[in-house]
N, C-alpha and C positions, 0 to 999 in steps of 0.2 A: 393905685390899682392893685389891688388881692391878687387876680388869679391871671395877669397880664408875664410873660415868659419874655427871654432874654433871643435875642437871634441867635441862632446859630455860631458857632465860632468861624469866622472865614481864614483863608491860609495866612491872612500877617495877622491874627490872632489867637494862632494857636498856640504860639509860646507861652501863652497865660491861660489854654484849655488845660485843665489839670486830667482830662479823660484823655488828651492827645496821644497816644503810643506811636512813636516812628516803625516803618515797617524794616525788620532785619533782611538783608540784604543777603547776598551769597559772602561775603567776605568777613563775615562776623568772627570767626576764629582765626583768621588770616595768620595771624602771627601765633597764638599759643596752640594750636589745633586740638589734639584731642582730649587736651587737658582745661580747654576751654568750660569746661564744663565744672571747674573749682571755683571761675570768678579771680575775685580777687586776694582768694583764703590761701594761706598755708606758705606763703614767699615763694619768689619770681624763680629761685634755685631748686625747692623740693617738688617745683612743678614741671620744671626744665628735667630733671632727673625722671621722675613719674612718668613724665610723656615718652622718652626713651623706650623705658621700662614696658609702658601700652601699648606704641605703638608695637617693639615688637612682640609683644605674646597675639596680637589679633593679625599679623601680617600672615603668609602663606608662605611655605617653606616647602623647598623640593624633597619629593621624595626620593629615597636611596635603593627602593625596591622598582619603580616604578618610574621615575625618573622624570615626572611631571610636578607640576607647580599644586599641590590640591592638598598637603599637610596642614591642618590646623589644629590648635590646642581645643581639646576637650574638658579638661579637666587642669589642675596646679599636675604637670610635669607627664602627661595623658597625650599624648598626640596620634591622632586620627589621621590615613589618607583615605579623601573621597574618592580618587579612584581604584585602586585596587584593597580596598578597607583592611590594608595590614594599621595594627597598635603600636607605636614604639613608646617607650618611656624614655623621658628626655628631660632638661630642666624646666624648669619652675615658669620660666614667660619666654626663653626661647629655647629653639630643638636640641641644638648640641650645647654645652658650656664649655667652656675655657680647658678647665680640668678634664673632661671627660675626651678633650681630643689632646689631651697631653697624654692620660692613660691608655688612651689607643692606641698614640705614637708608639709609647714603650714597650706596650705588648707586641705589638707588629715587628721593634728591635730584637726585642727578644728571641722573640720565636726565629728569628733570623739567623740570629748566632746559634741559637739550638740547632739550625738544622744544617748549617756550616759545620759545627763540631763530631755530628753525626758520620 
């Protein structure tokens, strides 16, 4: 028979439907989350590091003028608040770095004994 077609594939057939797609579920990146999105490229540590790195530049960070949760990156080291739309420049994926609240500290020492010896 020519033009005679195959049934359908039924549910204990589909392992051999080569059109079958499982439907993703909500728990698809359970485990790598926003880095899920690499697969299985690049090894299990440069993705482990990278997500760190993602998650915080897209998290929200309080503001120091405003004092509400509504800071986000704009741009590489650019941070916006939505609610009172002051700009701070900041690092690179998150608001403050390491260094930059060590040079706080010191200046804030500083100026301290400055005004002690005054």
């Amino acid at each position: 028979m020519e033009g005679s077609r195959q049934p359908a594939a039924s549910s204990t057939t589909r392992d051999l439907d080569c059109n079958y797609t499982p439907k993703m579920g909500k728990n698809r990146t359970r485990k790598v989350g926003i880095t899920g999105k690499y697969g299985t490229r690049y090894g299990a540590t440069l993705r482990k590091l990278l997500r760190k790195v993602e998650v915080s530049q897209h998290s929200t960070y309080r503001c120091a003028f405003c004092g509400k949760d509504s800071v986000k990156r704009t741009v590489v080291g650019i941070w916006n608040c939505k609610s009172c739309r002051k700009v701070v420049a900041g690092g690179a994926y998150s608001l403050s770095t390491a260094s930059a609240v060590t040079v706080r500290s010191t200046i804030a020492r500083l100026r301290k004994i400055q005004q002690e010896s005054v």
